[in-house]
C-alpha positions in Angstrom: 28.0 -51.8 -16.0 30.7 -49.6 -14.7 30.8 -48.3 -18.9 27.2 -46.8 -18.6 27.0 -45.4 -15.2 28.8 -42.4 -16.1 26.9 -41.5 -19.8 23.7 -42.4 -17.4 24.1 -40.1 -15.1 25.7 -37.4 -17.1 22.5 -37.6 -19.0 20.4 -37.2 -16.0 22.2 -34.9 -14.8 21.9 -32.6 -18.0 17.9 -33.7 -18.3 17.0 -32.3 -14.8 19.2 -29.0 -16.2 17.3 -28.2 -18.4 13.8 -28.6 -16.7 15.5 -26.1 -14.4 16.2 -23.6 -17.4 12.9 -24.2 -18.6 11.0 -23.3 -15.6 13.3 -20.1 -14.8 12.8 -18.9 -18.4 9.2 -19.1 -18.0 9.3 -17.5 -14.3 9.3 -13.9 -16.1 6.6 -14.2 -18.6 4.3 -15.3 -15.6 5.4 -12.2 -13.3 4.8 -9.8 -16.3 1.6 -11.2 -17.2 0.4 -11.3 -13.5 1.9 -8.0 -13.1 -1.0 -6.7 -15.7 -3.6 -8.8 -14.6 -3.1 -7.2 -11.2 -3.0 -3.7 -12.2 -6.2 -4.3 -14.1 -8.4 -5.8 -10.8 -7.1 -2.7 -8.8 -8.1 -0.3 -11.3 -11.5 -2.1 -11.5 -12.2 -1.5 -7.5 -11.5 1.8 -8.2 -14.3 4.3 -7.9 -15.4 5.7 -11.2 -13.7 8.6 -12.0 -10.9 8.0 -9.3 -7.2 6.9 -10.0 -6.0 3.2 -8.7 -3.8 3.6 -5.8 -0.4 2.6 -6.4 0.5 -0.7 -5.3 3.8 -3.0 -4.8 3.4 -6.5 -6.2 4.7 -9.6 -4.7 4.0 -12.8 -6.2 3.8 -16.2 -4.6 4.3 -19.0 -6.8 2.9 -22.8 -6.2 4.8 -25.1 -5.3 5.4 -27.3 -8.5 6.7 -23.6 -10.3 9.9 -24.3 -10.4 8.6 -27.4 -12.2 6.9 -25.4 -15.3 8.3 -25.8 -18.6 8.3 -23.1 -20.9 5.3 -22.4 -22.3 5.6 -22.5 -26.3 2.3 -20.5 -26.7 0.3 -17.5 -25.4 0.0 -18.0 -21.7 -3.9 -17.5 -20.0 -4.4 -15.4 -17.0 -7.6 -16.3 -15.4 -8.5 -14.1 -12.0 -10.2 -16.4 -9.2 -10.7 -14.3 -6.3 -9.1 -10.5 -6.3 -11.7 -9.0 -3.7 -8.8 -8.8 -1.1 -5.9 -6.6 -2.5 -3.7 -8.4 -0.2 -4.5 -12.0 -1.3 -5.5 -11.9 -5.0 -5.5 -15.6 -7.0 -5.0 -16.4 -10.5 -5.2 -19.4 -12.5 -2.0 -19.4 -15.1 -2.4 -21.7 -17.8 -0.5 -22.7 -20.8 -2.6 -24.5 -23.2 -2.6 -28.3 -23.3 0.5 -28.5 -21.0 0.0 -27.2 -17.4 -2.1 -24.8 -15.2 -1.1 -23.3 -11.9 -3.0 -21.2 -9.0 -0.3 -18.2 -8.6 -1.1 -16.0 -5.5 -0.3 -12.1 -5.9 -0.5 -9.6 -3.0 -1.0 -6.1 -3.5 0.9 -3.8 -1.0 -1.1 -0.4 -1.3 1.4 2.6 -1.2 -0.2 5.8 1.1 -0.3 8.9 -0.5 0.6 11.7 1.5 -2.7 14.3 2.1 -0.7 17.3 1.1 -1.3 18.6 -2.8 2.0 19.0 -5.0 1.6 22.8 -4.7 1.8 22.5 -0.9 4.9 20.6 -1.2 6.4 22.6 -3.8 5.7 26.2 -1.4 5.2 25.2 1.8 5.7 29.0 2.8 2.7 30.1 1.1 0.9 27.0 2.7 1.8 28.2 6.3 1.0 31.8 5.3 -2.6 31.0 4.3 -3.0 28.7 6.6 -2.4 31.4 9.3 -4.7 34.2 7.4 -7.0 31.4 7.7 -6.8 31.2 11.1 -7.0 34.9 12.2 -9.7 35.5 9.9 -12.0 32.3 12.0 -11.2 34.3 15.2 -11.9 37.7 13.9 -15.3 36.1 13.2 -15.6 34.5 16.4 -14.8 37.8 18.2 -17.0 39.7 16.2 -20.0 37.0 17.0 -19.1 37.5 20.7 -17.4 34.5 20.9 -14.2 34.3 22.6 -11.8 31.6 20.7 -10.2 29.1 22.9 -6.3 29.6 24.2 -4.3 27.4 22.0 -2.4 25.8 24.9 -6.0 24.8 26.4 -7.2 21.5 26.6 -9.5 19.7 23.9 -13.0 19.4 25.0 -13.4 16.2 22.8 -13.8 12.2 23.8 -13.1 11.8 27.8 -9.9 14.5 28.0 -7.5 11.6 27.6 -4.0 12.1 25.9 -4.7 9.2 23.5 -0.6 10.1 21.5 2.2 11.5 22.8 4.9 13.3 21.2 7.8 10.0 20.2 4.8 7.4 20.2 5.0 5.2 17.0 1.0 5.1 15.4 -0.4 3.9 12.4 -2.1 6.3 10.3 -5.2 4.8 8.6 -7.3 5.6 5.6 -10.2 4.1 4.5 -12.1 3.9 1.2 -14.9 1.4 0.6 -13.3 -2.3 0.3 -9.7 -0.5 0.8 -7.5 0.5 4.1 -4.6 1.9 3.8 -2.2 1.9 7.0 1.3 3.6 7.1 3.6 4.1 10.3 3.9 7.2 11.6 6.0 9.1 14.6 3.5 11.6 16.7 5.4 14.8 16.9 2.8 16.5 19.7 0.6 15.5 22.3 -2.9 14.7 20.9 -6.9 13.7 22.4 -9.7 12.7 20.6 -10.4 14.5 17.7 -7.2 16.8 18.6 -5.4 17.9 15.2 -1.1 17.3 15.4 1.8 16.9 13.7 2.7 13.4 12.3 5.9 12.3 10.6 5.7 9.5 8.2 8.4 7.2 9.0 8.7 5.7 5.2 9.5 8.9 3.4 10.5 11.1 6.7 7.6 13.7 5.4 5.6 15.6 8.2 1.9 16.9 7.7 -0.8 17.5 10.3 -3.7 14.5 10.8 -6.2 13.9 13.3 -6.7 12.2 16.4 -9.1 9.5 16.2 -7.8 6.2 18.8 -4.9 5.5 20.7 -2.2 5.1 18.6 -4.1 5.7 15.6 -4.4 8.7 13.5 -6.1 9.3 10.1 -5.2 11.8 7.6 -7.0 15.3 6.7 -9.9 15.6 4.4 
């Protein structure tokens, strides 16, 4: 007995191996593939016309993955339920050996509501923005209007301060089936409907937004 224990086990040993092999080799394939299959139901809840919003993948395996042999054939990407970016399910099947439920969830990346050209010349943003400005209260004047101080108080909601300057918000934006929420560092006091200064704490990038809850702050038009 003692003569065949070892061969046994060395055998077992080098069987279990390369099921392990197997199901790391095909570990890739499936991510690529699901990587496409993705892309493809984001860009299909797009709006017509409108570009997909760039998204980070993360992909939750079953729990039998690390079980998968490698497929010999053309794997099959079915989608089961991709209404929710966040939660998205696919059926992965290999033809006449195996089929898996593989769970993908989409983080959507925020785009920042300033235009490339503002970015690249942010001087000649300020300076229109300020021609902008005098030319609204030249027209206010001339309509006998007197424009508000800019130190006075906003008229809108209740007069509550809703952010203060150091708060940590969320800044949202929503788009039919989508929401998109990215933290944020007030940099000014702000009301309901009160326009300030927000610094996006992923890419350290500040741009004005608008006051719309405590806490909460959603990004120009």
């Amino acid at each position: 007995m003692a003569i065949f224990t070892n061969p046994c086990r060395q055998a077992l040993m080098l069987g279990l191996l390369c099921l392990a092999m197997g199901a790391l080799a095909a570990m890739p394939a499936i991510h690529q593939q699901l990587d496409i299959a993705a892309n493809q139901a984001l860009q299909s809840q797009a709006k017509a016309g409108e570009k997909p919003p760039a998204a980070q993948l993360s992909f939750i395996p079953p729990r039998e993955a690390d079980r998968l042999p490698l497929c010999p054939s053309m794997l099959q990407i079915r989608k089961i339920d991709t209404r929710n970016p966040g939660r998205m399910r696919f059926a992965v099947t290999c033809p006449g050996l195996w089929q898996s439920i593989w769970t993908v969830r989409a983080r959507l990346l925020a785009s920042s509501p300033q235009t490339p050209e503002t970015e690249a010349a942010p001087g000649k943003a300020q300076q229109g923005s300020h021609r902008e400005k005098v030319a609204t209260q030249d027209s206010k004047k001339d309509a006998g209007v007197e424009p508000p101080h800019p130190s006075a108080p906003s008229s809108s909601g209740d007069g509550r301060v809703l952010i203060r300057r150091g708060d940590k918000i969320d800044i949202i934006a929503s788009r039919p089936g989508i929401e998109v929420r990215v933290s944020a560092e007030a940099q000014n006091h702000g009301k309901a409907g009160d326009i300030i200064r927000v610094k996006n704490l992923a890419s350290g990038r500040v741009f004005p937004a608008r006051v719309s809850a405590a806490g909460v702050v959603s990004p120009l038009e």
